[in-house]
N, C-alpha and C positions, 0 to 999 in steps of 0.2 A: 576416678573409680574407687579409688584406695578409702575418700572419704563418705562412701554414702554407708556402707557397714556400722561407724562412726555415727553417724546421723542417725540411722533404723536403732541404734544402741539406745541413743539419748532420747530419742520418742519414746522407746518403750519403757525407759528408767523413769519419762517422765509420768506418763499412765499408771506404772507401779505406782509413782506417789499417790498421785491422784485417789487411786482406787485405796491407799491406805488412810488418806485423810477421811475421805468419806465413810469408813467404816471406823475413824474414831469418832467423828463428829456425832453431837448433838442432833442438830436439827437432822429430819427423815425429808427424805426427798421421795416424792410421792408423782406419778404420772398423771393422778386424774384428778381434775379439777376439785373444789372443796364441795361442790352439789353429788359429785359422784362419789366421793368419801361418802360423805352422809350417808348416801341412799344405801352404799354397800355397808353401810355400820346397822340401818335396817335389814339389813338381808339377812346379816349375821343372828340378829336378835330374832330371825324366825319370822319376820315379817312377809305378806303375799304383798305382789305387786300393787293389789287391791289397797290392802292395807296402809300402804309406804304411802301411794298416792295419796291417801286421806290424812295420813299423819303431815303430811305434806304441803297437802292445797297444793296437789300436780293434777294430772291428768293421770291413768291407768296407762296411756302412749307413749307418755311422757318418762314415766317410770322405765317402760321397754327402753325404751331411746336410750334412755342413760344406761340401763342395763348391758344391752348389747354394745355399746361403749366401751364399758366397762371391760367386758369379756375382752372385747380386740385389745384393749390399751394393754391388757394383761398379757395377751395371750394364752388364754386358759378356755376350757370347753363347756366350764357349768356353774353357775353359782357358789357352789361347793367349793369348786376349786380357787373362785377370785376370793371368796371369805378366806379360805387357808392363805393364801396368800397373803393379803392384806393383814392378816394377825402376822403373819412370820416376820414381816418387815414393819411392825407396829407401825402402820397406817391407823388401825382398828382397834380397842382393844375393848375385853367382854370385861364387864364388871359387875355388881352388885345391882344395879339400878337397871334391870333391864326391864 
């Protein structure tokens, strides 16, 4: 009994690393795949579904699908909100060449 306090200690000291490594690192660790990057780097630039799909050579369904993807992997309720997001953790970023 005396040692599982001990053990819950060392897990969670081990997580603190964890979580500090990844907030020095370099590389961005991103949940959705590099097709749903993209399309959300369209979204950002103002692009309609319409749009995306043509820049694309997708489907306008296709677009949804990953859309609503998107939102779930995020956990967010609107395009607006997976854009914010996606800048904040530089998945996306707005520049010059839009």
């Amino acid at each position: 009994m005396l040692s599982r306090p001990f053990v819950a200690s060392k897990v969670l000291d081990q997580f603190r690393e964890l979580a500090t490594l990844d907030e020095a690192s370099d590389t961005v660790f991103s949940p959705l795949t590099p097709r749903e990057v993209e399309i959300l780097d369209c979204v950002a630039r103002g692009n309609s579904n319409k749009e995306i799909a043509r820049l694309l050579s997708i489907s306008d369904q296709t677009v949804k699908n990953h859309i609503t993807s998107i939102l779930r992997k995020l956990a967010v309720n609107d395009r607006t909100q997976a854009v914010i997001y996606a800048l904040r953790h530089g998945w996306i970023k707005l520049g010059d060449n839009v």
